[in-house]
MIGU-435407 format. One record per atom (N, C-alpha, C, O): residue number from 1; residue in one letter; atom name; x, y, z. Coordinates in steps of 0.001 Angstrom, whole numbers. Layout:
// residues N
nr,rest,atom,c1,c2,c3
NUM,a,CA,X,Y,Z
...
This chain:
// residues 133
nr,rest,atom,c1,c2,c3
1,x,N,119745,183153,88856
1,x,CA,119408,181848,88330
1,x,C,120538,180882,88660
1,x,O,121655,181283,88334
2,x,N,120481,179941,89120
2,x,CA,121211,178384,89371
2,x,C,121466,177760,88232
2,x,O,120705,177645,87272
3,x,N,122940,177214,88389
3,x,CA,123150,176385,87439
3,x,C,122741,175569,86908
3,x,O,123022,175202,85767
4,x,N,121439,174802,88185
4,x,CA,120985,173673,88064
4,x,C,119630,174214,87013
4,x,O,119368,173661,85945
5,x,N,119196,174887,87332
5,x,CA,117883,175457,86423
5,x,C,117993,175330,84889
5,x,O,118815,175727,84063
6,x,N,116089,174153,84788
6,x,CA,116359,174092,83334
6,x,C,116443,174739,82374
6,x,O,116767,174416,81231
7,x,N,116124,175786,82838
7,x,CA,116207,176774,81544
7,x,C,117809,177635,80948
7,x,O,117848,178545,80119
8,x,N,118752,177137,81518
8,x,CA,120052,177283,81552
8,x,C,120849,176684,80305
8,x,O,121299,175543,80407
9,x,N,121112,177694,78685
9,x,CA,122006,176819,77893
9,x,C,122497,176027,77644
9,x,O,123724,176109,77687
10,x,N,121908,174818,77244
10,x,CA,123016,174157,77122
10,x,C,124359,174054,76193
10,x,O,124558,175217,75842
11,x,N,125198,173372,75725
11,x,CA,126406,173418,75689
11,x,C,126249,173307,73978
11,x,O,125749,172281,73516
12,x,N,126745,174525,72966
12,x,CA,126418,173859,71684
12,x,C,127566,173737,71280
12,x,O,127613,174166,70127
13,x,N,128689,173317,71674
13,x,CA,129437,171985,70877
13,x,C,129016,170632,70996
13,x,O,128009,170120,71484
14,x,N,129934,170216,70483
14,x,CA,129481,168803,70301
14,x,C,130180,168032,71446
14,x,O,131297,168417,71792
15,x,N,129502,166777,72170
15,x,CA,130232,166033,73146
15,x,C,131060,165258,73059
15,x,O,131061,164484,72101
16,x,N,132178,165205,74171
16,x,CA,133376,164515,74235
16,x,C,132868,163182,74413
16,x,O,133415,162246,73828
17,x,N,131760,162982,75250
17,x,CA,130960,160978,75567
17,x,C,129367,161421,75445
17,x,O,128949,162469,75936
18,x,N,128629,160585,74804
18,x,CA,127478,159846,75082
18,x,C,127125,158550,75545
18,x,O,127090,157572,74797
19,x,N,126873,158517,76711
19,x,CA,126272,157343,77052
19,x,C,124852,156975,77290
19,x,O,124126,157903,77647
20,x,N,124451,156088,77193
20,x,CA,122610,155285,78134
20,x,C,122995,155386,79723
20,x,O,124069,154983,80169
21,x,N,122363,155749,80203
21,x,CA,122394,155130,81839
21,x,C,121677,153851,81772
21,x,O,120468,153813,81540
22,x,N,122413,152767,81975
22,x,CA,121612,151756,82384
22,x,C,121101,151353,83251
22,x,O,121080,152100,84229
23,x,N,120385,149922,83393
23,x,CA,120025,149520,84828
23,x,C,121251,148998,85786
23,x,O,121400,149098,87004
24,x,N,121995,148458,84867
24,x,CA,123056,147879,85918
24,x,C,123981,148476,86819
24,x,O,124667,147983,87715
25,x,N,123813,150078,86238
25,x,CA,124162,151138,86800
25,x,C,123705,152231,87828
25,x,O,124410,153201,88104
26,x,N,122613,152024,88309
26,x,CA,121309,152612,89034
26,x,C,121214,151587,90995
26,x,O,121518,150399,91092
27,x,N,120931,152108,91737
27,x,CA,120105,152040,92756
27,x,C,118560,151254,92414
27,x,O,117875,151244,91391
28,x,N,118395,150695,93604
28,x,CA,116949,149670,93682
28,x,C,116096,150569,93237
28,x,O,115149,150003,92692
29,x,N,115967,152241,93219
29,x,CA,114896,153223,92974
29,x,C,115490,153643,91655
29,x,O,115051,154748,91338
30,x,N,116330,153148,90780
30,x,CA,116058,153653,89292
30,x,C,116825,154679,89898
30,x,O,116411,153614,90356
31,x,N,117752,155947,90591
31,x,CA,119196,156425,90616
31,x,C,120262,156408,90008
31,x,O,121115,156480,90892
32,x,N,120798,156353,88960
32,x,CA,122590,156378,88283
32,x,C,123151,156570,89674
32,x,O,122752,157493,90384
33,x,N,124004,155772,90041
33,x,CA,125322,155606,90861
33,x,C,125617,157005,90431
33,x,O,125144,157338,89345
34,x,N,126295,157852,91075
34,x,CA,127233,158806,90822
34,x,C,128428,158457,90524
34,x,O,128963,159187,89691
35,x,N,129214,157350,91021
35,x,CA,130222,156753,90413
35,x,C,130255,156680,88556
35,x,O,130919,157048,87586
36,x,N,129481,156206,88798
36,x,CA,129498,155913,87708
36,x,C,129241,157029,86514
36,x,O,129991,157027,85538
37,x,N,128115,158020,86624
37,x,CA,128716,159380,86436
37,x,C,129970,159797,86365
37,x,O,130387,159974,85221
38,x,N,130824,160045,87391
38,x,CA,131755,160485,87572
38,x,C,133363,159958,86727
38,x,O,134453,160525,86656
39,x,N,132724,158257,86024
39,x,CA,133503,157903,85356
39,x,C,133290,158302,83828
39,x,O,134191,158091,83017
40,x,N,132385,158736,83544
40,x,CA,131994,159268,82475
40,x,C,132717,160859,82322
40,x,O,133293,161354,81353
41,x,N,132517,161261,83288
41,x,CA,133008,162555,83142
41,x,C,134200,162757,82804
41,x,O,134686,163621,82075
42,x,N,134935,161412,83707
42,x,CA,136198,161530,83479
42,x,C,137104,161086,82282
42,x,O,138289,161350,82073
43,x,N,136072,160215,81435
43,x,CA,136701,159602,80447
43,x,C,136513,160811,79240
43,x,O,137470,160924,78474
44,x,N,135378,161689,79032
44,x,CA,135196,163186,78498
44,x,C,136400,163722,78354
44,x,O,137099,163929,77362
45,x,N,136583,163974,79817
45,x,CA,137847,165244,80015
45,x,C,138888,164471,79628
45,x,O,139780,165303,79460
46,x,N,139395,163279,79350
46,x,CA,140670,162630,79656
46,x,C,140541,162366,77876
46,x,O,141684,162165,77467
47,x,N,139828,162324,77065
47,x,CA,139869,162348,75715
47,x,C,140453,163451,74988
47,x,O,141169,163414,73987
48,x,N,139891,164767,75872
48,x,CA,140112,166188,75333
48,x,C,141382,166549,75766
48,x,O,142101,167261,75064
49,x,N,141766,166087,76961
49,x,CA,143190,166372,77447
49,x,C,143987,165400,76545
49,x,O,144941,165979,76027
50,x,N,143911,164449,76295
50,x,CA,144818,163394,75711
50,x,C,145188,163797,74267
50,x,O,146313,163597,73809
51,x,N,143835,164578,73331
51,x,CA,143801,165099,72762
51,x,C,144845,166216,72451
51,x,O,145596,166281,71477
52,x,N,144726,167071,73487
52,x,CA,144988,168897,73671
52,x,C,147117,168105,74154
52,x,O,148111,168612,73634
53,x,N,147186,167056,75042
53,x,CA,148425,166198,75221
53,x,C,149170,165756,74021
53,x,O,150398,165768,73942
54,x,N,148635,165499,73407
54,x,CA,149392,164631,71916
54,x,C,149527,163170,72588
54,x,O,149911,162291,71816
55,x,N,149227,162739,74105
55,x,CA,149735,161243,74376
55,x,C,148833,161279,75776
55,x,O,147870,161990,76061
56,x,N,149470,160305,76493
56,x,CA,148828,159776,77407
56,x,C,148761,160850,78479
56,x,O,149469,161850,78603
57,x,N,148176,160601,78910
57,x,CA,147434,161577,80414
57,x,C,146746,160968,81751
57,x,O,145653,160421,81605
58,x,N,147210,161018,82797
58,x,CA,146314,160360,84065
58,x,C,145350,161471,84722
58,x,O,145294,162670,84449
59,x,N,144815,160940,85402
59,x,CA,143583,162070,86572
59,x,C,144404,162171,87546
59,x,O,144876,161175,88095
60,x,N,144689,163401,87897
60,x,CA,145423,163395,89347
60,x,C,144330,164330,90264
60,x,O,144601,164360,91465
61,x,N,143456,164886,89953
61,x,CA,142487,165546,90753
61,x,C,141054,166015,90272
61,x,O,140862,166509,89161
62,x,N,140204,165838,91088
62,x,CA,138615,166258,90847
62,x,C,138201,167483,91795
62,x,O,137908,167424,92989
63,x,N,138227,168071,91357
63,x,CA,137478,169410,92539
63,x,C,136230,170341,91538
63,x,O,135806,170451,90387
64,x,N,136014,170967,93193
64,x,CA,134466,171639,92673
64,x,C,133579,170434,91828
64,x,O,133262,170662,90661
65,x,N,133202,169153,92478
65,x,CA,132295,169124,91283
65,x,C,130943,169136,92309
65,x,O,130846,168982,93527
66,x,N,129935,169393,91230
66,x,CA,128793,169370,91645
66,x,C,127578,168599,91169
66,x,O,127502,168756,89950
67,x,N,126363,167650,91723
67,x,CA,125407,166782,91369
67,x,C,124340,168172,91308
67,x,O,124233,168957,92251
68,x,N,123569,168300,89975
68,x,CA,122702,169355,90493
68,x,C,121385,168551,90613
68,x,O,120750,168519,91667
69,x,N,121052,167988,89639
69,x,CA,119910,167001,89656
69,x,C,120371,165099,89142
69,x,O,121243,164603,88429
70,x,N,119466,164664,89803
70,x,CA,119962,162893,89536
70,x,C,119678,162412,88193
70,x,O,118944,162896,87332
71,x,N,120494,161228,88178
71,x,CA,120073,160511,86229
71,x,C,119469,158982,86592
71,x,O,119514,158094,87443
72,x,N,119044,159245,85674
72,x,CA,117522,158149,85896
72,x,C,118087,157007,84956
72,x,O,118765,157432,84020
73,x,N,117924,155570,85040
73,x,CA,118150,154750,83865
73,x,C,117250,155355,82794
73,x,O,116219,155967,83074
74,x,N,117887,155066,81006
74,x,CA,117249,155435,80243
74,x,C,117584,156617,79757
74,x,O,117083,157017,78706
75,x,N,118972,157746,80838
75,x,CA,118880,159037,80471
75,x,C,119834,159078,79656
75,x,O,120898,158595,80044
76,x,N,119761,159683,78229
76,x,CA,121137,159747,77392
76,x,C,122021,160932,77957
76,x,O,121890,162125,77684
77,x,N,122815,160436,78682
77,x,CA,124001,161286,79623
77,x,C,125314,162202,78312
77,x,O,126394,161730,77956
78,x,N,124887,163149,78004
78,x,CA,126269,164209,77398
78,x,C,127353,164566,78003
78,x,O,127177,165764,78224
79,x,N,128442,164249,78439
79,x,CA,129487,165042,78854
79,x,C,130354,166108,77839
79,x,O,131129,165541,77069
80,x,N,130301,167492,77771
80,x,CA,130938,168317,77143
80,x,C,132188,168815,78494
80,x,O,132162,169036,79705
81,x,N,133085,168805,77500
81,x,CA,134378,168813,77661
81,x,C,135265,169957,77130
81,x,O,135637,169978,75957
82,x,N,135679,171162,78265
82,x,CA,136854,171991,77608
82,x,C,137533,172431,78554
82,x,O,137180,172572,79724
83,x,N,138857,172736,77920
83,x,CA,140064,173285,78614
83,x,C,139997,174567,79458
83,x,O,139536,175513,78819
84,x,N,140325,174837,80687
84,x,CA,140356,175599,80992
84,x,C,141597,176409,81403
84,x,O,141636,177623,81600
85,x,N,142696,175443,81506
85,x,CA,144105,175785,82233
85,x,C,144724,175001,81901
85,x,O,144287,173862,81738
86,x,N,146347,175443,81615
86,x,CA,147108,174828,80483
86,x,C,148850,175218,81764
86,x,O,149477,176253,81991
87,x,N,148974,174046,82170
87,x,CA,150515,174147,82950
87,x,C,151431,173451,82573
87,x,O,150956,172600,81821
88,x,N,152539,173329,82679
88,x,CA,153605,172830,82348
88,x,C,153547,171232,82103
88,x,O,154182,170568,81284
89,x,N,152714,170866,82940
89,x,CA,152782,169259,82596
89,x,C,151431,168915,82729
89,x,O,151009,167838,82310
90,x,N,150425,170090,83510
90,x,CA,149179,169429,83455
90,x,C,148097,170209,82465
90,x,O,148407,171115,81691
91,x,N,146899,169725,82633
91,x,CA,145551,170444,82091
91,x,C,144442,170233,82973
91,x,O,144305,169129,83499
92,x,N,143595,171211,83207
92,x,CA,142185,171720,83693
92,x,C,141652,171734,82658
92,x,O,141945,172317,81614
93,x,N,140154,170532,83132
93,x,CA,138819,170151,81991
93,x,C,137885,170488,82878
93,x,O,137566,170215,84035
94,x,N,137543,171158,82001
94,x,CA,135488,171304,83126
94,x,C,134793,170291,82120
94,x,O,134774,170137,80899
95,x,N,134268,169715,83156
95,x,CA,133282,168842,82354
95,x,C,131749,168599,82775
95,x,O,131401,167828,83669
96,x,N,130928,169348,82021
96,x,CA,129488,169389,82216
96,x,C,128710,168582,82031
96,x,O,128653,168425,80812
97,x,N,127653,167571,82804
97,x,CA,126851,166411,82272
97,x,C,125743,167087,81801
97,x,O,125404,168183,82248
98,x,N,125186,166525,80962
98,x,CA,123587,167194,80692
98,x,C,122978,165616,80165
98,x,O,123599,164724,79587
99,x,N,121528,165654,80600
99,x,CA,120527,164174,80374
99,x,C,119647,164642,79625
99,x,O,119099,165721,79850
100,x,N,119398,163926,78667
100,x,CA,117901,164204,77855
100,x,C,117026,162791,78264
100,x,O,117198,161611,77958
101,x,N,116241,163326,78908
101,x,CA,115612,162111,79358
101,x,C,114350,161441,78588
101,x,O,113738,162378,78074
102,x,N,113570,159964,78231
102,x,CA,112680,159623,77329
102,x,C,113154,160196,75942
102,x,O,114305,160093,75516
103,x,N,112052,160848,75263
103,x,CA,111561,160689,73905
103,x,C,112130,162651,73716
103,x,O,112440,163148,72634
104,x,N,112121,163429,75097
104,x,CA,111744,164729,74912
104,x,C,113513,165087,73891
104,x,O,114415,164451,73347
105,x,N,113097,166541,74177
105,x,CA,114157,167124,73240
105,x,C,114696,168074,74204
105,x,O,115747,168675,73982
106,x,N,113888,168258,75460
106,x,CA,114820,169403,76364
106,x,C,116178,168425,77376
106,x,O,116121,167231,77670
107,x,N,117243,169362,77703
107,x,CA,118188,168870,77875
107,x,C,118213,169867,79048
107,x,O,117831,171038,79063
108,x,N,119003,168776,80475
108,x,CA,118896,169323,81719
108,x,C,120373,169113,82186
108,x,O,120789,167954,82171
109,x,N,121167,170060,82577
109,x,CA,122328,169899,83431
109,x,C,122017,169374,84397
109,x,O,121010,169502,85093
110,x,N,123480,168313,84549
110,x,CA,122661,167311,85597
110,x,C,123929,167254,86545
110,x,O,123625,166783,87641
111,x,N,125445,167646,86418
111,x,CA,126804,167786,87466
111,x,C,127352,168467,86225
111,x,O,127066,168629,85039
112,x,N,128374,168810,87191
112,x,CA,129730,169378,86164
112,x,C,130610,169441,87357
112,x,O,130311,169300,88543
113,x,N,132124,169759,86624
113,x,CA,133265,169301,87408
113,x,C,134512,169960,86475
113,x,O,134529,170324,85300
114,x,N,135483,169950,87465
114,x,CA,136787,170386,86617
114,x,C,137933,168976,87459
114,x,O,138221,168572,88586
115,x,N,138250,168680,86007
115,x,CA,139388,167413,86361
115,x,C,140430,167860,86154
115,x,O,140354,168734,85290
116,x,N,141515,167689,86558
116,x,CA,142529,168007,86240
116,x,C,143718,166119,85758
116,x,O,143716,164966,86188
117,x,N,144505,166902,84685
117,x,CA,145404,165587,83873
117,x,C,146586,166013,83890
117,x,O,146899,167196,83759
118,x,N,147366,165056,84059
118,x,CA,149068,165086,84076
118,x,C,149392,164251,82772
118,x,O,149024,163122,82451
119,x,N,150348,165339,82004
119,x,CA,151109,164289,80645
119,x,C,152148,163612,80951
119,x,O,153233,164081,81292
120,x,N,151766,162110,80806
120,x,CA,153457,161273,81325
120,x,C,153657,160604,80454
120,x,O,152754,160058,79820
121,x,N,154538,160514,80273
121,x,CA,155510,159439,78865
121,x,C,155187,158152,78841
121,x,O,154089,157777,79250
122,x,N,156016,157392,78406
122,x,CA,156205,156027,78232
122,x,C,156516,155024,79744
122,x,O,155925,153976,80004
123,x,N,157829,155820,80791
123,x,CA,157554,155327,81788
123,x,C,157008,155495,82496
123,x,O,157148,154781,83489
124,x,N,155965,156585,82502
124,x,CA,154696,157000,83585
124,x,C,155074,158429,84168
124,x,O,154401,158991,85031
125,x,N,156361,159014,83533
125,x,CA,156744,160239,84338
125,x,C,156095,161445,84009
125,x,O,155689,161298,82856
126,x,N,155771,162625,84450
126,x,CA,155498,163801,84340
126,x,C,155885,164433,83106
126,x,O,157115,164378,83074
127,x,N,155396,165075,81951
127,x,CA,156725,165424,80933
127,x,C,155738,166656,80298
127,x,O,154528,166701,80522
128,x,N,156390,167538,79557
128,x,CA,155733,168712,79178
128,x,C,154497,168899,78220
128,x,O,154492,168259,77169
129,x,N,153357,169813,78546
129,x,CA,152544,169851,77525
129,x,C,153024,170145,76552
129,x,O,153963,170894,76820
130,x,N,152893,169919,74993
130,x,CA,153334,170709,73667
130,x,C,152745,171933,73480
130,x,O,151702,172414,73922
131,x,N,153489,172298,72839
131,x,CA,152946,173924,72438
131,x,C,151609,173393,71380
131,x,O,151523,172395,70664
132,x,N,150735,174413,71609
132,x,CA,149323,174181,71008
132,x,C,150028,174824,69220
132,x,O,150964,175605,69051
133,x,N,149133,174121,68111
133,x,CA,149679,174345,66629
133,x,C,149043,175457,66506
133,x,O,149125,176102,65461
């Protein structure tokens, strides 16, 4: 079975973002920009890292991600958000989209991705994760 397949768990915590896909955000055919996706995702992971940080955090990398199916205006977009890797100054977020699209109640993975965040201080430098409490 594929990740993309609806019949695939979805995520039962609770999400790091909910958003609407809007129109202003879409292609002449009703499409979500992937950009724009992709900023969603990132603002997910960059909550949970900032979080899991005690302070500020930048994106220094996106890999592996994947579009499995497209988001339509109208789709309430979930990004769930968790840690996967914990380094000296950075963190690894996978971050999974899922759309519930209209009125229904089934929920479809729609990309996921692992971001990676750097903790930097006050002048923007590199500085250590804290020990988790």
């Amino acid at each position: 079975m594929s990740a993309s397949d609806a019949s695939d768990p979805a995520p039962q915590s609770e999400p790091a973002l909910r958003a609407i896909a809007m129109p202003a955000d879409a292609n002449p055919h009703g499409d979500i920009f992937g950009g724009w996706l992709l900023s969603q995702m990132d603002l997910a992971g960059s909550t949970v890292a900032t979080r899991r940080a005690k302070g500020r955090v930048v994106t220094v990398a996106i890999t592996a991600m994947t579009f499995h199916r497209p988001v339509f205006v109208g789709d309430e977009v979930s990004c769930y958000a968790e840690i996967t890797k914990i380094g000296r100054t950075s963190i690894t977020v996978k971050v999974e989209s899922w759309a519930r699209r209209g009125r229904g109640e089934e929920r479809i993975e729609v990309t996921e991705g692992l971001f990676t965040y750097v903790a930097v201080d006050s002048e923007r430098r590199p500085c250590p994760i804290p020990e988790a409490a």
